[in-house]
C-alpha positions as a Markdown table, in Angstrom:
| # | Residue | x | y | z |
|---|---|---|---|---|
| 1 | Unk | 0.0 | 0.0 | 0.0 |
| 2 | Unk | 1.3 | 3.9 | -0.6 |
| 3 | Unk | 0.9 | 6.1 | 1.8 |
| 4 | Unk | 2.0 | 10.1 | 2.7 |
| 5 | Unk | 4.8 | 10.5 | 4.9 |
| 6 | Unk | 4.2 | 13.2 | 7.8 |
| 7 | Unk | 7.3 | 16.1 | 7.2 |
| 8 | Unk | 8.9 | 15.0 | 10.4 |
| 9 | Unk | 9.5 | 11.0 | 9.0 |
| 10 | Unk | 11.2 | 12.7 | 5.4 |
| 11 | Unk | 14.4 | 11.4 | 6.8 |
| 12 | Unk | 13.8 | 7.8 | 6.9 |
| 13 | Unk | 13.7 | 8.0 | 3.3 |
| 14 | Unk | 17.1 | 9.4 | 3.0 |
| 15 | Unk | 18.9 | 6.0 | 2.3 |
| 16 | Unk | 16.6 | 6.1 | -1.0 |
| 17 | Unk | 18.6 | 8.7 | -2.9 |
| 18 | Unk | 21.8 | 7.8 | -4.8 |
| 19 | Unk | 24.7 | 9.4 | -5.4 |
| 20 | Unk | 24.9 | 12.3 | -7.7 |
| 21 | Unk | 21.1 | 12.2 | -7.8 |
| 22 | Unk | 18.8 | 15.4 | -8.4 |
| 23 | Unk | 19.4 | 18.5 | -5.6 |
| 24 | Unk | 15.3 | 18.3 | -5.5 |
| 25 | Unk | 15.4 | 15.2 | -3.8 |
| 26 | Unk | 17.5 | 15.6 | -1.5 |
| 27 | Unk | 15.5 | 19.3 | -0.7 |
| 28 | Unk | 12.8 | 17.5 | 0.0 |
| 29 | Unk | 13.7 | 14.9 | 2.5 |
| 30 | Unk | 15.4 | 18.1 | 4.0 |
| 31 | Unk | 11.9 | 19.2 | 4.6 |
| 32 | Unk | 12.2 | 23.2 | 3.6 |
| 33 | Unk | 10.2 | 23.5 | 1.4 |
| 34 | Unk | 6.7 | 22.3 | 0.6 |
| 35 | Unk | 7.0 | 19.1 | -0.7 |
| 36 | Unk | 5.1 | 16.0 | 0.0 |
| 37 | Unk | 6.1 | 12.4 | -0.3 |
| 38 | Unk | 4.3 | 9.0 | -0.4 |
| 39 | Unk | 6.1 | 5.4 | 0.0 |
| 40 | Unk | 5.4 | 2.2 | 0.1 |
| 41 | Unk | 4.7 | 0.1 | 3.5 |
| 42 | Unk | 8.2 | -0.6 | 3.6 |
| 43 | Unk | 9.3 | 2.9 | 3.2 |
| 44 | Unk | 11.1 | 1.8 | -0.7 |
| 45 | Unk | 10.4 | 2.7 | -3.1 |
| 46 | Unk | 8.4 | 6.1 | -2.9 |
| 47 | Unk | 7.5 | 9.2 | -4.6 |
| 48 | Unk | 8.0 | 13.1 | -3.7 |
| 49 | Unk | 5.5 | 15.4 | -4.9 |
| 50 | Unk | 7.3 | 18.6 | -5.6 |
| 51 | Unk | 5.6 | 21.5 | -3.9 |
| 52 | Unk | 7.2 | 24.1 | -6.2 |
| 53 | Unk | 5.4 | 22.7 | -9.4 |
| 54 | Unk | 3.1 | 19.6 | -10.5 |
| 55 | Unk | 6.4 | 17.5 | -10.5 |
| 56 | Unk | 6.8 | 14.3 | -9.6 |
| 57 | Unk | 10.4 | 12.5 | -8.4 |
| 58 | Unk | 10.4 | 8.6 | -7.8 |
| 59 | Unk | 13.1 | 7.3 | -5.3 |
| 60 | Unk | 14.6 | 3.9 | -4.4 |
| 61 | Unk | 13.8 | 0.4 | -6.1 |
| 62 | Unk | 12.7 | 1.3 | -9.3 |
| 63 | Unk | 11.6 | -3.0 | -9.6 |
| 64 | Unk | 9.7 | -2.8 | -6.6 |
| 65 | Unk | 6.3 | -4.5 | -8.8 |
| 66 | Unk | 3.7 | -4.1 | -6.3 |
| 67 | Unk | 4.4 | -0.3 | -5.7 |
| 68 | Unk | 4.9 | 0.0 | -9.4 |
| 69 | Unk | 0.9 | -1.8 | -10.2 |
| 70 | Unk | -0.1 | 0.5 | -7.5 |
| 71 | Unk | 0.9 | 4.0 | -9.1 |
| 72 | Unk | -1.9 | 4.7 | -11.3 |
| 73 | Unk | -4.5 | 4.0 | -9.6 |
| 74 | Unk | -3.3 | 6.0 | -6.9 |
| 75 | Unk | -2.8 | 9.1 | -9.0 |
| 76 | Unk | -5.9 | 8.9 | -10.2 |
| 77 | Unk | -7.9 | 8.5 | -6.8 |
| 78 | Unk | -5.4 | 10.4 | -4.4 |
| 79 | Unk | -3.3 | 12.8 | -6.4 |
| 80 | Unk | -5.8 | 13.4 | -9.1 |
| 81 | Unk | -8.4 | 15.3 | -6.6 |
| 82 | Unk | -5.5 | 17.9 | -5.5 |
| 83 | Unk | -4.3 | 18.1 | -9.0 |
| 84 | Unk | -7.7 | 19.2 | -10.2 |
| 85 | Unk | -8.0 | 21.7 | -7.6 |
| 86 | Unk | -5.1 | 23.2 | -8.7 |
| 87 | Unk | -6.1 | 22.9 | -12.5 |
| 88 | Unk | -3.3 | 20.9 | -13.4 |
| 89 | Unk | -4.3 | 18.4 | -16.4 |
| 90 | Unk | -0.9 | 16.8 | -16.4 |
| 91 | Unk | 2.5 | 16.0 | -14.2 |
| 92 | Unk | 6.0 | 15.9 | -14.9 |
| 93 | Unk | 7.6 | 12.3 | -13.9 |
| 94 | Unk | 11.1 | 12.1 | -12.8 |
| 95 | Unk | 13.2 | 9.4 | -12.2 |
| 96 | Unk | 16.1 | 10.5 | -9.3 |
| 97 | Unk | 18.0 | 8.0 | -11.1 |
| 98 | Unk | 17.9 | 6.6 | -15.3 |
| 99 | Unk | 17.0 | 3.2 | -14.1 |
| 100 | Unk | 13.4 | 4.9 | -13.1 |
| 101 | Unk | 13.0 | 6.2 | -17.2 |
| 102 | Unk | 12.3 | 2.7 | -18.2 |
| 103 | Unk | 9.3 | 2.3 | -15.6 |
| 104 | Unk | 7.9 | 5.2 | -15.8 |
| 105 | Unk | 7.6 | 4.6 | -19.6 |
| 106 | Unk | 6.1 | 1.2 | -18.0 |
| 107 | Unk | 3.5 | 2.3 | -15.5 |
| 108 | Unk | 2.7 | 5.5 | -17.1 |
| 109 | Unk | 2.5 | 4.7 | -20.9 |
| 110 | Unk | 5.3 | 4.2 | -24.0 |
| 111 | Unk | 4.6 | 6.8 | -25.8 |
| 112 | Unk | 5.3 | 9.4 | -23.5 |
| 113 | Unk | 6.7 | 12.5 | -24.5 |
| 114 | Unk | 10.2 | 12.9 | -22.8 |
| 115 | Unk | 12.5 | 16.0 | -22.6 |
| 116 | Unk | 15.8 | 16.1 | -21.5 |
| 117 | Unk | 17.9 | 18.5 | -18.7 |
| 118 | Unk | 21.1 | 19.8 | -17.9 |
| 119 | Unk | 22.8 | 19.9 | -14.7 |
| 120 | Unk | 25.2 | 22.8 | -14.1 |
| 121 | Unk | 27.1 | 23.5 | -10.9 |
| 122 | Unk | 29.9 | 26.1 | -10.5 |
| 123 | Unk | 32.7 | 26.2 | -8.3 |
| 124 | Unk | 34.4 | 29.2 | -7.8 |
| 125 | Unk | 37.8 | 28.7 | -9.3 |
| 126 | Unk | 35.5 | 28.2 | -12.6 |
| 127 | Unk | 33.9 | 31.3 | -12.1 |
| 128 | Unk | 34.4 | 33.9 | -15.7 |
| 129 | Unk | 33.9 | 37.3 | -13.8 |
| 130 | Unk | 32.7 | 38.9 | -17.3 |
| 131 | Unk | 29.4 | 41.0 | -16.3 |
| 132 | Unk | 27.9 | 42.8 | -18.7 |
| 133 | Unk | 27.3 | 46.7 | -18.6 |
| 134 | Unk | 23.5 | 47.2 | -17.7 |
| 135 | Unk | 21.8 | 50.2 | -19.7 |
| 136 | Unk | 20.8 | 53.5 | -18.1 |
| 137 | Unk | 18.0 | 53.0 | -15.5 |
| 138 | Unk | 18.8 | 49.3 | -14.2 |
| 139 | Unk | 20.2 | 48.5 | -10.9 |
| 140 | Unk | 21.1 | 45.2 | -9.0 |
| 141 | Unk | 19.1 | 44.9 | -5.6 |
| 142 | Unk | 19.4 | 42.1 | -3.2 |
| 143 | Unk | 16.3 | 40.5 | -2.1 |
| 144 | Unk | 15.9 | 41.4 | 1.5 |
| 145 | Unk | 13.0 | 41.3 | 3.9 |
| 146 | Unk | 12.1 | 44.9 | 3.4 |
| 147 | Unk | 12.0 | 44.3 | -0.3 |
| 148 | Unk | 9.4 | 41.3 | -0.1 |
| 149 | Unk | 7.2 | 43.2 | 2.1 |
| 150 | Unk | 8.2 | 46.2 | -0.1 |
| 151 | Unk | 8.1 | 48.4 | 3.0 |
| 152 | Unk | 11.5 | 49.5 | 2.8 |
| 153 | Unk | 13.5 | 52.9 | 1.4 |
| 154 | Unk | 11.9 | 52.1 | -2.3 |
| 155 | Unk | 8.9 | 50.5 | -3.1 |
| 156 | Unk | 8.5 | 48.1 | -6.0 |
| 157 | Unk | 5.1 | 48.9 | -8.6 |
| 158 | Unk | 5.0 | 45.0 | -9.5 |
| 159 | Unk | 5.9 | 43.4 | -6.0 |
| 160 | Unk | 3.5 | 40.4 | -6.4 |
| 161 | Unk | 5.9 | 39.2 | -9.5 |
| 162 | Unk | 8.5 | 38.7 | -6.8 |
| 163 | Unk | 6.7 | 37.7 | -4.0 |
| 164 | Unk | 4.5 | 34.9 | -6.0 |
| 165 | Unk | 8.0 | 33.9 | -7.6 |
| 166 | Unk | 9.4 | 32.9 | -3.8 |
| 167 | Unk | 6.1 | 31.6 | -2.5 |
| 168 | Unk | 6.2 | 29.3 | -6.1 |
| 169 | Unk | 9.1 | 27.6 | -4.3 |
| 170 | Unk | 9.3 | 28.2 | -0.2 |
| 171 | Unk | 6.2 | 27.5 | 2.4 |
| 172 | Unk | 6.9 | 31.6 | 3.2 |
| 173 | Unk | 9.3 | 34.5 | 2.9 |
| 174 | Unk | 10.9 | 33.9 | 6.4 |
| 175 | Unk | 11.3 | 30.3 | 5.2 |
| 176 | Unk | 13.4 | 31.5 | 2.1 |
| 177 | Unk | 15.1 | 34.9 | 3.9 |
| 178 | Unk | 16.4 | 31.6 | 6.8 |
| 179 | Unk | 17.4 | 29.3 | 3.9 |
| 180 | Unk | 17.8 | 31.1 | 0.4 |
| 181 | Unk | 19.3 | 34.3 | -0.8 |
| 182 | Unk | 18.6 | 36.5 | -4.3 |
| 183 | Unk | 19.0 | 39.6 | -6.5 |
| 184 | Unk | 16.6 | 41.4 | -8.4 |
| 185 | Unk | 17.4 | 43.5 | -11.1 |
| 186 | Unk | 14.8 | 47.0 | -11.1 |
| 187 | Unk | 14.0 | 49.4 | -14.1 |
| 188 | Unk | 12.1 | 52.8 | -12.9 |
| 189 | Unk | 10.7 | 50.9 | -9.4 |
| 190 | Unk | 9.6 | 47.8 | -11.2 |
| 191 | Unk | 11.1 | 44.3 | -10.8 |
| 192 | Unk | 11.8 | 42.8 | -14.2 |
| 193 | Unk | 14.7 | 40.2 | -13.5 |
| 194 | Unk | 14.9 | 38.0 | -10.6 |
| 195 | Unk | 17.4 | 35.1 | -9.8 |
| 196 | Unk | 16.9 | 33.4 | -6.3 |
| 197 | Unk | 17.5 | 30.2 | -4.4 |
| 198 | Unk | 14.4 | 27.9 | -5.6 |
| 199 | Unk | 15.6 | 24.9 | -4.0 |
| 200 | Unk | 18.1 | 24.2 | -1.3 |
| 201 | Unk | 20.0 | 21.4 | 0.5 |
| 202 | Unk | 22.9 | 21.4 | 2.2 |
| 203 | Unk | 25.0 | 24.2 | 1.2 |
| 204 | Unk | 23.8 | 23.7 | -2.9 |
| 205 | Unk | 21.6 | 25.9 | -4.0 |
| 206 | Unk | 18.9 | 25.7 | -7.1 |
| 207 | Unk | 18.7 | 28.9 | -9.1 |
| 208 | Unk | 15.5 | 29.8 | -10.1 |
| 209 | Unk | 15.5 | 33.0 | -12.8 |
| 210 | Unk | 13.3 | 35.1 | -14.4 |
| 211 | Unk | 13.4 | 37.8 | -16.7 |
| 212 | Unk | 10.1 | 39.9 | -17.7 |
| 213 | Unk | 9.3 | 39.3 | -21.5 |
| 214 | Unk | 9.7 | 43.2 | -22.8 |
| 215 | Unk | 13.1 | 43.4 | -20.7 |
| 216 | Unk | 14.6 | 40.7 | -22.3 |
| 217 | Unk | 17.2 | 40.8 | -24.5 |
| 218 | Unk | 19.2 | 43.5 | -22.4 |
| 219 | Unk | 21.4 | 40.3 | -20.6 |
| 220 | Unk | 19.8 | 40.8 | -17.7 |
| 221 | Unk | 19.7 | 37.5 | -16.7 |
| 222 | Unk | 23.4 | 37.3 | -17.2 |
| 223 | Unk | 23.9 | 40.2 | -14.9 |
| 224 | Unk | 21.7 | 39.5 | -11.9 |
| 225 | Unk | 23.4 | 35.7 | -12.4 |
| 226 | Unk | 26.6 | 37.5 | -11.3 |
| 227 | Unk | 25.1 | 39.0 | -8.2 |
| 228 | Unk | 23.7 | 36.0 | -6.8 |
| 229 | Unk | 26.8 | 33.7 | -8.0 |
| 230 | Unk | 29.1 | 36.4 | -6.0 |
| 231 | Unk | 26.8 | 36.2 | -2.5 |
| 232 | Unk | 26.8 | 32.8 | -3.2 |
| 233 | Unk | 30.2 | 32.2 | -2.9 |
| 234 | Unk | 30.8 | 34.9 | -0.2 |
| 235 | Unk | 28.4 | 32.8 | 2.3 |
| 236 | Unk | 30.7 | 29.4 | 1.1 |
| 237 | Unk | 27.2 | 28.4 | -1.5 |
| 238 | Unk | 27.8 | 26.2 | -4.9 |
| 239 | Unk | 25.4 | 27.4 | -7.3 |
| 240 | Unk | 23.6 | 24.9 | -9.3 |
| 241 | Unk | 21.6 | 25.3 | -12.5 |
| 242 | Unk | 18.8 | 22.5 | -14.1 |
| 243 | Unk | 17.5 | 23.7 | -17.4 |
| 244 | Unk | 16.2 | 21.9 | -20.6 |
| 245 | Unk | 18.7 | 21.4 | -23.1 |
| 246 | Unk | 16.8 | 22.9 | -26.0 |
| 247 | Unk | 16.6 | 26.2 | -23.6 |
| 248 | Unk | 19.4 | 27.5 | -25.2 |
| 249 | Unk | 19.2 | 30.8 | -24.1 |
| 250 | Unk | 19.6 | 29.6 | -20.3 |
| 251 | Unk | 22.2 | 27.0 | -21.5 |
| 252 | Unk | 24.2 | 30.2 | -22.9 |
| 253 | Unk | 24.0 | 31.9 | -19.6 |
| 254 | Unk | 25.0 | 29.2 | -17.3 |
| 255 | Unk | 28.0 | 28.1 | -19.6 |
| 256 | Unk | 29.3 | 32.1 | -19.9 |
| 257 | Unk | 29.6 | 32.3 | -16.3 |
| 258 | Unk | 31.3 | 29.4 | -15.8 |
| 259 | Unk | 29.1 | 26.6 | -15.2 |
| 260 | Unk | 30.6 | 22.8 | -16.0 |
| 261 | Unk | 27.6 | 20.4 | -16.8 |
| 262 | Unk | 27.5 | 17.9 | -13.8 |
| 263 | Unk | 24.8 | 15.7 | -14.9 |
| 264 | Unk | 22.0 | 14.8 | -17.5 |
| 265 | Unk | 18.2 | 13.7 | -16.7 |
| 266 | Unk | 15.2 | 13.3 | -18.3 |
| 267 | Unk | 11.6 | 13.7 | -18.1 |
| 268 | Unk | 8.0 | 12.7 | -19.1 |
| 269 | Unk | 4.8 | 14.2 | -19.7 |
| 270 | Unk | 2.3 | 12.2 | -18.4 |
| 271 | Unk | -1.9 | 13.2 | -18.4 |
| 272 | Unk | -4.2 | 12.5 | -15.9 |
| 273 | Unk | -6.7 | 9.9 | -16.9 |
């Protein structure tokens, strides 16, 4: 039988995760963010529900074949309901290691549609220091507490891009000002770039980045990249960057600031029934 782990038991299922597996995972058994997870009785394999997105990341014994002939029928009677509340239509399956690509494809359906991902860390002797020169009117701004309850010296005109961006990826701002760090970058008191700690565990931390559409194209994201790469390292951080491989725009970013590419994944596309 599956069942939901209570936060507090996220640890037994630590021994699940392999080596070199996804930062997400790992996050999650951390319990700071707001991720669920379901296991079988015997705690492997198991499932973590990302609580940043409609994500999906399957952990442990990926020939476990009575979890496996459980799964859909318990997405469709236990994760369905929530889903639909939400509006989501679909999920993203993961598998924290390849062996999980062939089940998935099992359980879920062969014809899946599957993407692939790049893994980037950077370590600081890799680290090009080439920042590009902003145009008149845009400044780099850490995100601070005053800034997310935009009750500080300046006040921002789109504050709910920022504060729906965190609370995308963190239970609440103190959650993510105790664990995260972030720059913005600000044209004429709006927010229109943003690069932050999505997801955190140990001292590794997910960058999360946008860029507003009618700002891009000015390398913003490359600039506020810098900043957080540079508090990053000044608090003893390793940055680390997931992005699709035909996101070549992101791709360009990471690998100009010095980004290696530590591992590959991929992932499906699966509909709700």
């Amino acid at each position: 039988m599956i069942s939901e782990l209570e936060q507090s038991e996220f640890y037994r299922c630590k021994a699940l995760l392999v080596h070199g597996g996804l930062l997400e995972s790992k996050a999650a058994i951390e319990g700071v963010h707001s991720d669920r997870i379901f296991v079988d009785d015997l705690l492997s394999p198991g499932f973590i529900w990302l609580g940043s997105n409609n994500g999906f990341i399957f952990i442990g014994n990926e020939e476990n074949v009575g979890f496996n002939s459980q799964l859909n029928h318990h997405f469709n009677t236990v994760i369905k309901p929530d889903a639909d509340r939400m509006g989501l239509t679909s999920f993203e399956a993961i598998g924290d290691h390849p062996k999980w690509n062939k089940t998935i494809k099992s359980v879920f359906g062969e014809n899946l549609k599957g993407y692939n991902q790049k893994v980037y860390e950077l370590q600081k002797d890799h680290y090009i220091q080439h920042e590009p020169c902003l145009e008149q009117g845009y400044e780099t701004v850490k995100i601070t507490k005053s800034v997310l309850e935009n009750n500080g010296s300046e006040t921002y005109r789109n504050i709910e891009f920022l504060q729906s961006k965190v609370l995308q990826f963190w239970p609440s701002f103190d959650k993510f000002l105790h664990h995260g760090l972030g720059n913005m970058v600000v044209y004429k008191n709006k927010i229109v770039s943003v690069c932050f700690s999505g997801v955190v565990a140990g001292n590794v931390h997910g960058i999360d980045i946008e860029t507003l559409l009618h700002h891009q194209g000015k390398k913003l994201a490359q600039k506020v990249t810098h900043a957080f790469v540079q508090d990053c390292f000044e608090n003893e951080i390793t940055p680390y960057w997931d992005c699709m491989e035909i996101n070549l725009p992101s791709v360009s970013v990471a690998e100009n600031l010095g980004f290696r590419n530590k591992l590959n994944y991929s992932w499906y596309s699966v509909p709700f029934e």
